[in-house]
C-alpha positions as CSV (number, residue, x, y, z in Angstrom):
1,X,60.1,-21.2,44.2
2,X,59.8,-22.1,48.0
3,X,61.3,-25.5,48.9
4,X,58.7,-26.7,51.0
5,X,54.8,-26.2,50.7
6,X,52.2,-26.9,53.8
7,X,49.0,-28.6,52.1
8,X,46.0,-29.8,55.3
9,X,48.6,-29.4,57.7
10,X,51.4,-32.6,55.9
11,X,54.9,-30.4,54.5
12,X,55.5,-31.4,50.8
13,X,58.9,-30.9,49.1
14,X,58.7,-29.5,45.8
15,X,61.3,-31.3,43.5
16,X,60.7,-29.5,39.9
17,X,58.3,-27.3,38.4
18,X,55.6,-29.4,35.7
19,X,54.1,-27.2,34.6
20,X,52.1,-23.5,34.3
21,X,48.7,-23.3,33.1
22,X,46.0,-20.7,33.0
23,X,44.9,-21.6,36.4
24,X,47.3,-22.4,38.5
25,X,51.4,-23.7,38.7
26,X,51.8,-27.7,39.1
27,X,54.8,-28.9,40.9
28,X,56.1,-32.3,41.3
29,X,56.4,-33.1,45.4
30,X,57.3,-35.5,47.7
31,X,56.4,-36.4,51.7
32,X,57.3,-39.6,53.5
33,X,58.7,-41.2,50.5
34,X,56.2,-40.6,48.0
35,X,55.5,-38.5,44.9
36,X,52.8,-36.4,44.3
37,X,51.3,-33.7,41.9
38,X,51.1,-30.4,43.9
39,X,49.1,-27.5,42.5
40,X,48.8,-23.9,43.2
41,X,45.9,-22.2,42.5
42,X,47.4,-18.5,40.8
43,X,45.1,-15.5,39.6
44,X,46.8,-14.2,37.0
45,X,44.9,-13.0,34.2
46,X,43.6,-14.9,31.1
47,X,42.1,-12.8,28.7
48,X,39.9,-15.8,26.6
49,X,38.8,-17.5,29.8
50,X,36.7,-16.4,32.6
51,X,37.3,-18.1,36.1
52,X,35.0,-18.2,39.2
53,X,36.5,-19.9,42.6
54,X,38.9,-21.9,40.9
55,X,39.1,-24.4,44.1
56,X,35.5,-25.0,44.2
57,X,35.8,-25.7,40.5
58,X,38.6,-28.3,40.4
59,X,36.9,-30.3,43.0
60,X,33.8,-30.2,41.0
61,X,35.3,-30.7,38.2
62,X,36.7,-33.9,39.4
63,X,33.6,-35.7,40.4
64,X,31.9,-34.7,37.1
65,X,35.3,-36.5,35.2
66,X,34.6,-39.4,37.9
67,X,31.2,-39.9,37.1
68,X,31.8,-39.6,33.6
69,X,34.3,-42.3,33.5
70,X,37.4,-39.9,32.4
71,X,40.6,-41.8,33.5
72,X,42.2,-39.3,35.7
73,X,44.6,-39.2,38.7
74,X,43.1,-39.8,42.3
75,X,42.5,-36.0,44.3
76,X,43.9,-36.7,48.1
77,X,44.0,-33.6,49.6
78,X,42.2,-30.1,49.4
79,X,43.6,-27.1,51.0
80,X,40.7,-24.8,50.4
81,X,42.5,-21.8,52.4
82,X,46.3,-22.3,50.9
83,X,44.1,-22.8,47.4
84,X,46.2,-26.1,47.2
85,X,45.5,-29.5,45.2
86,X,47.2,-32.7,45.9
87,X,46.9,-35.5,43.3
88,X,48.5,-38.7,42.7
89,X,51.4,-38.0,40.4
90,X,51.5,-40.3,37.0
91,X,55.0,-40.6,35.3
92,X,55.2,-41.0,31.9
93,X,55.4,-39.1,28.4
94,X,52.9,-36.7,27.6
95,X,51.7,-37.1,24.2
96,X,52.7,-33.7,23.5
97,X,55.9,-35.4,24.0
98,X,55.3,-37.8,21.5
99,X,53.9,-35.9,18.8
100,X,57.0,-33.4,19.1
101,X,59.2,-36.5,19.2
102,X,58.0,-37.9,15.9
103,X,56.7,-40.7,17.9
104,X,53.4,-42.6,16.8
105,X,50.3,-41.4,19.0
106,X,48.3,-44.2,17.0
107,X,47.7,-46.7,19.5
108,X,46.8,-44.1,21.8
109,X,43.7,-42.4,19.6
110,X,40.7,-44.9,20.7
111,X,41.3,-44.3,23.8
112,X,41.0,-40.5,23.4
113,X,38.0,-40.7,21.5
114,X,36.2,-43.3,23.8
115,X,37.4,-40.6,26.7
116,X,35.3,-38.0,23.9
117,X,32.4,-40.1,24.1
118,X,32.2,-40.8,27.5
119,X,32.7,-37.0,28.0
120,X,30.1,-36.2,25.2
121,X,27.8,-38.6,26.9
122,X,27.8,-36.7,29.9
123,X,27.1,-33.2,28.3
124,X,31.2,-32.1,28.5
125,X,34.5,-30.9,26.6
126,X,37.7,-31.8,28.1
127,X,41.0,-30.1,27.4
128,X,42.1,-32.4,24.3
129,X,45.2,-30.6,24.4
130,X,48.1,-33.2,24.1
131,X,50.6,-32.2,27.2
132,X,46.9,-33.0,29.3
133,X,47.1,-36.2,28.1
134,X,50.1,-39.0,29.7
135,X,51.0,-42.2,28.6
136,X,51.4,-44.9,31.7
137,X,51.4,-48.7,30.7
138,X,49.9,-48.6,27.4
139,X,46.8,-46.2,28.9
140,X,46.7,-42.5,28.3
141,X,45.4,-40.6,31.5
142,X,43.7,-37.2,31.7
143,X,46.0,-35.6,34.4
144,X,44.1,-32.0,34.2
145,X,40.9,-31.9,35.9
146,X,39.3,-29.1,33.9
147,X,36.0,-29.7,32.0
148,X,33.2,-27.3,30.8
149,X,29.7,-28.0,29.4
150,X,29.8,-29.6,25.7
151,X,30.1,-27.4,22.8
152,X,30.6,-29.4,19.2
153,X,33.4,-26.8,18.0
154,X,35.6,-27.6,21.0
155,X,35.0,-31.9,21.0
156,X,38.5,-33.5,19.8
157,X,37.1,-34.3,16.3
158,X,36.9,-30.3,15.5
159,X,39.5,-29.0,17.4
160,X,41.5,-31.1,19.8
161,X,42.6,-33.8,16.8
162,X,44.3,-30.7,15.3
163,X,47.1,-30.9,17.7
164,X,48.1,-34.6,18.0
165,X,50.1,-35.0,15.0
166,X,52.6,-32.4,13.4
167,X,50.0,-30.4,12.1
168,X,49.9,-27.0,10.8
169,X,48.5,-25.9,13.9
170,X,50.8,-28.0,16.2
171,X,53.9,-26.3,13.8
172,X,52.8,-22.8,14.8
173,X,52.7,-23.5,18.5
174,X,55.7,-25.0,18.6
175,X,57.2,-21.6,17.2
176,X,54.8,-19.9,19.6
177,X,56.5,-21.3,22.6
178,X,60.0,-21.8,21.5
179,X,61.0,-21.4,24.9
180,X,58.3,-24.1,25.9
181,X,58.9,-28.1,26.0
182,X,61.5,-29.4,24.0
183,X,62.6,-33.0,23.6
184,X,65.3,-33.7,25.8
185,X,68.2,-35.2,23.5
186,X,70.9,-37.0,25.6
187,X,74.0,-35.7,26.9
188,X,75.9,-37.4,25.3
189,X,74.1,-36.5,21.6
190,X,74.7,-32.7,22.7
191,X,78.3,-32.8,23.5
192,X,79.1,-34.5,20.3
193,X,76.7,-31.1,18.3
194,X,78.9,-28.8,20.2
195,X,82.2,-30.4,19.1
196,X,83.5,-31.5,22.7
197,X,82.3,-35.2,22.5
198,X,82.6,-38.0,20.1
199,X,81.5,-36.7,16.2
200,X,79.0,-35.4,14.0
201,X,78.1,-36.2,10.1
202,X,75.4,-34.0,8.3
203,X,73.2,-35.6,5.7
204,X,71.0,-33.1,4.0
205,X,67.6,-33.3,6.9
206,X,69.4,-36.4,8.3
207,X,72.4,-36.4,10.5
208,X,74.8,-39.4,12.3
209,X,76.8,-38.6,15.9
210,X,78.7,-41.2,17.0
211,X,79.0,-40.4,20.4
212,X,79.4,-44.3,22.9
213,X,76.2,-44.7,20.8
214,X,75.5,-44.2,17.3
215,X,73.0,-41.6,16.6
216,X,70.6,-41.0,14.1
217,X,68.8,-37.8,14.1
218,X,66.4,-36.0,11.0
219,X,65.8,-38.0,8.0
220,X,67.3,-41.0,7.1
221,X,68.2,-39.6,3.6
222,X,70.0,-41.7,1.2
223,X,73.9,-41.4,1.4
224,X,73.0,-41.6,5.5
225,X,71.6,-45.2,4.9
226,X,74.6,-45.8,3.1
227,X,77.1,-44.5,5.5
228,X,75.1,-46.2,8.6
229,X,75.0,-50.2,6.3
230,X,78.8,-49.0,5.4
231,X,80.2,-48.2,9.0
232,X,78.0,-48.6,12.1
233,X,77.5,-52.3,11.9
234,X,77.9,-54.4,15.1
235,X,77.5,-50.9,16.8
236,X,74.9,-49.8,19.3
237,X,72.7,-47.2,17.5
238,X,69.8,-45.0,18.6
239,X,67.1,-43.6,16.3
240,X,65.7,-40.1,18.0
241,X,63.3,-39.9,15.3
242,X,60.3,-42.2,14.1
243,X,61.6,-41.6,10.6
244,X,65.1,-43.1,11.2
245,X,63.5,-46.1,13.4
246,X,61.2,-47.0,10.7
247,X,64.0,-47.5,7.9
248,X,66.1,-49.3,10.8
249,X,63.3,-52.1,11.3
250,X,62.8,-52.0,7.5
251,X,66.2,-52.2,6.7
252,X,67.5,-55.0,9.0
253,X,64.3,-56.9,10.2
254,X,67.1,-59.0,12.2
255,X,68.5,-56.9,14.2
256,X,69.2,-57.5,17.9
257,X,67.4,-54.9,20.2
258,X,67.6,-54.5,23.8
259,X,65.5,-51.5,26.0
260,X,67.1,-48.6,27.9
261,X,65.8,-46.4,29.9
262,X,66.8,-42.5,30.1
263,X,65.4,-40.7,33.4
264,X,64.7,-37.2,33.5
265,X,67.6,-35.0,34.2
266,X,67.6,-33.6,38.1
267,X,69.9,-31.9,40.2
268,X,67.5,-32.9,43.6
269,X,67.7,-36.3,44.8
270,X,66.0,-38.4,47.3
271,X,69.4,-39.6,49.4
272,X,68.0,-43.0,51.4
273,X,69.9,-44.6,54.3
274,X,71.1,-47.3,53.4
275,X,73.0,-50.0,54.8
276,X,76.8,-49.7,56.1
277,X,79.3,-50.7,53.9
278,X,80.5,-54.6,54.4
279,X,83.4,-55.1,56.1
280,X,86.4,-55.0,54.8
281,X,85.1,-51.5,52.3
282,X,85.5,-48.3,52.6
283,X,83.8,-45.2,50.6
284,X,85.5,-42.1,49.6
285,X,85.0,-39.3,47.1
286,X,87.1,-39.2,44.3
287,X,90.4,-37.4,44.9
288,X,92.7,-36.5,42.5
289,X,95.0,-40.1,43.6
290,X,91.7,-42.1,42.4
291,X,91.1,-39.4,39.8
292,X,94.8,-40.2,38.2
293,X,94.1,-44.3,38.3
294,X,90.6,-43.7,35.5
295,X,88.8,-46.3,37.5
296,X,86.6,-48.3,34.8
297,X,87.6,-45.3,32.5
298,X,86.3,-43.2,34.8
299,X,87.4,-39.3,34.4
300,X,89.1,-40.1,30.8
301,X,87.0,-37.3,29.1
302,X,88.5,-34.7,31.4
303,X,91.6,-33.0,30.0
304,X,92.9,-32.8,34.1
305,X,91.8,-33.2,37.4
306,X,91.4,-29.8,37.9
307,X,89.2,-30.0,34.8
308,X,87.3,-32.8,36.9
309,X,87.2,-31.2,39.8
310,X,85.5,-28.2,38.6
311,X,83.3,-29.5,36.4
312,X,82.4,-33.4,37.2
313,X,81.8,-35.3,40.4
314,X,82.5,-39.2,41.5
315,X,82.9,-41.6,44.4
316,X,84.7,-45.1,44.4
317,X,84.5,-47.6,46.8
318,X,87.7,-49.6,47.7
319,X,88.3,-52.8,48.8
320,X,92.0,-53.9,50.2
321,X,93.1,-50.6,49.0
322,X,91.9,-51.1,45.5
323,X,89.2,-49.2,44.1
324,X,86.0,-52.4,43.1
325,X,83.0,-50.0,42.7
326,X,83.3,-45.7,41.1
327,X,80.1,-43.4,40.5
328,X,81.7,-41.3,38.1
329,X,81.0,-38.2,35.6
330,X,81.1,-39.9,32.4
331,X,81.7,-35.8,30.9
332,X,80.3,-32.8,31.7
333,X,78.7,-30.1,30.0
334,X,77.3,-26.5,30.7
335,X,76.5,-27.6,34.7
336,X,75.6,-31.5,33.9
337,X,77.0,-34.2,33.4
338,X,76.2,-38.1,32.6
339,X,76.1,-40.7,35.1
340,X,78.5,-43.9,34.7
341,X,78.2,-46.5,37.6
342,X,80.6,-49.5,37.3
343,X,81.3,-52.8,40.6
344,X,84.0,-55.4,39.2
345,X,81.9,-58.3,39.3
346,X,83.1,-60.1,42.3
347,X,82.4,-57.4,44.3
348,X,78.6,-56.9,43.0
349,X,75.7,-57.4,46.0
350,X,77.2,-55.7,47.9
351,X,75.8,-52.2,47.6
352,X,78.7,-50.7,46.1
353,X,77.4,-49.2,43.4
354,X,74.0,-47.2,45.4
355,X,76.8,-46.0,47.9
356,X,78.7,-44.4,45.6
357,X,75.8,-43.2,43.5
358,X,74.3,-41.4,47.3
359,X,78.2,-39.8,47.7
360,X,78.1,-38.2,44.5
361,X,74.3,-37.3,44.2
362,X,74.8,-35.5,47.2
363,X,78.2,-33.5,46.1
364,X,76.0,-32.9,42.8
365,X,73.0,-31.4,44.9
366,X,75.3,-29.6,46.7
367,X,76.7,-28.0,43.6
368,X,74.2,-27.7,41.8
369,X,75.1,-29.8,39.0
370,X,72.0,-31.5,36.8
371,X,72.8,-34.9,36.8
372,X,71.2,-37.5,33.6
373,X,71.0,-41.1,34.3
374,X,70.6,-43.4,31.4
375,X,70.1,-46.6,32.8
376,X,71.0,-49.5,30.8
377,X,68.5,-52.3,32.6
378,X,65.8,-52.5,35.4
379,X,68.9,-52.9,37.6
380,X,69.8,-49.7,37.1
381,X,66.4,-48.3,36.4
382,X,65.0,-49.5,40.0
383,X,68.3,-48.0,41.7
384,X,67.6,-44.7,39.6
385,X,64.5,-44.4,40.9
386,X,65.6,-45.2,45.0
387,X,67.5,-41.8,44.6
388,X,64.0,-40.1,43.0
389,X,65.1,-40.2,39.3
390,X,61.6,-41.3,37.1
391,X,61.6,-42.1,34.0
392,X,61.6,-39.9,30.7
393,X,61.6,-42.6,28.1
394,X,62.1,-46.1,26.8
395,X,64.1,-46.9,24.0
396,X,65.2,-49.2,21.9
397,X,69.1,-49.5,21.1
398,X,69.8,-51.9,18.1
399,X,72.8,-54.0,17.1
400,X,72.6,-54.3,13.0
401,X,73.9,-57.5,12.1
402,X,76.7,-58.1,10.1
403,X,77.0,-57.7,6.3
404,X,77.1,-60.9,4.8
């Protein structure tokens, strides 16, 4: 994949691929700042659908969803020559994302079918295909502009319904495309299933890793329950499917939740400048003298600081020779590794923390390591996103009270 791509004359950076569809290859892009869907018109073959100029047909496609009244992302440039689209880029789960994740589309099927009627209404079919379809702020938005003339066997009621829950249908093409979207468990979760993080309980379908966070994966079968009311109290645990967060709720209607928020794993960053240190602080990468000192914990999951060195990343920030502020590897595995970001609180303000997150973003890039950012609050969420991190999910993270 080239790094940079010319559309009407303005140079885009492509960031990561989104995705690869029968007419053409959509990457996410940036230029002065901001993000942007950038597509590339292919013509490779498609043997159960016939194309004509594909540009002229995205850009009619477009007015016809306007005029319809099809919620869909702006078009802002054309590049009729370079067969290049530009549209505003929406972040947000897909509700292919959703269905796959066991989460509830529910809320979201109104709003599909009044898109169907609007699109009926106007003599079309959209693609009803779920990973078309992203959720932003309680609205789902038709990101593909592809429509064709209304045919009753392809409106979402007779075929496009068939894929938003785990259907037969949905089953099969999840084992068509195994090598296709999966849900992206966190780091954490994975180092504890491959033994080098934390540890892992089976439960018939249902499963526990305590890993920082309490995990509960599959189905919340019955000597689970038990072990999670007996053991994980006053704990923060983390339901990855709908099942387990249903029994949860059920089970302890007074449990304390709070919202986190996990960004999608990247190993390209936006880098700002930003402001020079205060005086009176100095940054540095983290040498094997900081390394040895487990700022905040810092570098305790590595076995050495050759270990570390190879494998994880960091910068700390000092302040009368003491280390105040570390952007640390909180482990590594397989070329990525979880972010940890820690100021002592007297020394918070002062842009500790986004200077050492730039130092080691930058080694990472350099390296090529993936870096995952699950950011506890907006703080961090907002400061994720200044270094081009967005958002893969929500989630909830609940305390369960104590027995009484």
């Amino acid at each position: 994949m080239e790094d940079m791509l010319t559309v009407c004359g303005v140079e885009y950076r492509l960031v990561r691929l989104l995705g690869h569809g029968k007419g053409g290859y959509s990457y996410l892009a940036e230029a002065d700042g901001k993000q942007v869907v950038l597509k590339q018109i292919h013509h490779e073959p498609c043997d159960y659908y016939h194309f004509g100029n594909k540009i002229e047909a995205e850009c009619r496609d477009y007015k016809r969803l306007l005029d319809a009244g099809i919620r869909i992302p702006k078009m802002i440039a054309v590049d009729t020559e370079a067969e290049r689209i530009v549209k505003e880029y929406l972040a947000g789960d897909t509700i292919f994302d959703y269905v796959r994740d066991g989460r509830s589309v529910q809320p979201y099927l109104a709003q599909v079918r009044e898109m169907a009627a609007f699109a009926k209404a106007a003599g079309l079919n959209i693609d009803y295909f779920p990973t078309n379809f992203v959720v932003q702020d309680g609205l789902i938005w038709y990101v593909d502009y592809e429509c064709n003339e209304y045919m009753e066997e392809w409106n979402f009621e007779n075929w496009g319904i068939k894929y938003w829950s785990r259907t037969e249908a949905f089953e099969d093409y999840l084992k068509a495309h195994a090598d296709g979207p999966k849900r992206n468990d966190p780091l954490l979760y994975r180092a504890a299933r491959k033994g080098i993080f934390g540890k892992r309980m089976e439960f018939g379908k249902g499963s526990i890793t305590d890993a920082l966070f309490v995990y509960l994966d599959g189905d919340p079968e019955p000597d689970a329950i038990h072990e999670v009311d007996a053991h994980y109290r006053n704990r923060p645990v983390v339901c990855l499917t709908e099942a387990w967060k249903e029994q949860i709720e059920v089970q302890y209607p007074d449990a304390t939740v709070y919202h986190r928020f996990m960004m999608k794993p990247a190993n390209r960053f936006t880098l700002p400048k930003l402001p020079a240190l205060p005086e009176g602080y100095r940054l540095a990468g983290m040498d094997e003298a900081a390394f040895e000192t487990h700022p905040f914990s810092h570098g305790a999951n590595y076995a050495s600081w050759d270990a570390f060195r190879a494998e994880g990343s960091g910068a700390v920030a000092y302040c009368d020779g003491r280390i105040v502020a570390s952007a640390s590897s909180f482990l590594s595995l397989e070329g990525e590794v979880e972010m940890d970001l820690s100021t002592e609180e007297a020394h918070r303000g002062k842009g500790l923390a986004a200077a050492c997150a730039a130092r080691m973003l930058r080694d990472c890039m350099e390296r090529g390591i993936t870096v995952h950012w699950d950011a506890q609050n907006d703080i961090s969420r907002h400061l994720a996103e200044k270094f081009g991190f967005e958002i893969e999910t929500e989630y909830p993270v609940y305390w369960l009270p104590d027995s009484k």
